[in-house]
Phi, psi and omega in degrees: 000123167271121199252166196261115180283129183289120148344134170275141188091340183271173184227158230278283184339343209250353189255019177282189191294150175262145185332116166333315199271347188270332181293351202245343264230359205304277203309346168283318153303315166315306224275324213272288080069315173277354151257015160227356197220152174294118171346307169287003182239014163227133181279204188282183200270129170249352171181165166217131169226166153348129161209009174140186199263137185095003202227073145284161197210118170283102189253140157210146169304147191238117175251043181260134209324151168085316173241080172300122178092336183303187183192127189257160175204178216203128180229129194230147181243185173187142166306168196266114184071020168262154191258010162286082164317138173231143171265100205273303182238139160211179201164162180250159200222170182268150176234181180296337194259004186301155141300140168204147191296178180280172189291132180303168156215137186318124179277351152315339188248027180246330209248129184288158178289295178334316198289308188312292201304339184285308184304332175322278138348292177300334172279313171300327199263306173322324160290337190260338175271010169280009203237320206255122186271330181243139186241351181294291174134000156303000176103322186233146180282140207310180172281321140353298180303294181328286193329293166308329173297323166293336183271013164281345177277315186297300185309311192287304189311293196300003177251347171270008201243000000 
């Protein structure tokens, strides 16, 4: 007697044959699977496996713009000797071949001891320049400076006119 070696990761129950009548069940899954996604954004059907008894999960290629490799799926269930399906979940799940963002990481642990001395720098030169009219470091006042002298030049002539 040959027994079916269980999957790693898998819990022993998920791997028998999945219920016949829920495995045929595609279109019901499909029909259920087309109400969160457009029709054209689901491919053909790739598997129905197992989840217990009486619990199949329905795989369809997922073509929606953005998620290469994903898979939607649809998990349908039935009462014991009934020919009613039922659909408990549906969703798009990640596959071995997916995109997927990267691991999060804390932004205390993103931000470099370089990146603080640069905001640091940066903040110091933002407090200091309204005080300092020359900023070339030449002797002559900034463009900035010129501008405001002039336009104080502008104001004062029209109150002497």
């Amino acid at each position: 007697m040959t027994s079916a070696k269980p999957r790693a990761g898998i819990p022993v129950w998920r791997v028998g044959k999945p219920d016949a009548f829920l495995a045929a069940a595609v279109d019901v899954a499909r029909n259920a699977v087309e109400t969160i996604a457009k029709p054209a954004e689901i491919g053909p059907h790739i598997a129905a496996r197992s989840e217990g008894e009486r619990v199949v999960t329905h795989l369809f290629e997922s073509r929606l713009a953005g998620y290469g490799g994903w898979q939607w799926y649809a998990v349908v269930t039935r009462n014991s000797r009934s020919k009613v399906v039922t659909v408990s979940e549906l969703g798009l799940l990640p596959s071995e071949d997916s995109i997927l963002a990267p691991e999060w990481v804390p932004w205390a642990k993103r931000v470099r001891p370089e990146d603080e001395a640069a905001a640091a720098e940066e903040l110091a030169e933002e407090a200091g320049a309204p005080d300092d009219e020359d900023d070339d470091g030449d002797g002559e006042p900034s463009r900035d400076g010129a501008a405001a002298s002039a336009d104080k030049q502008e104001n004062g002539d029209a109150g002497q006119s």
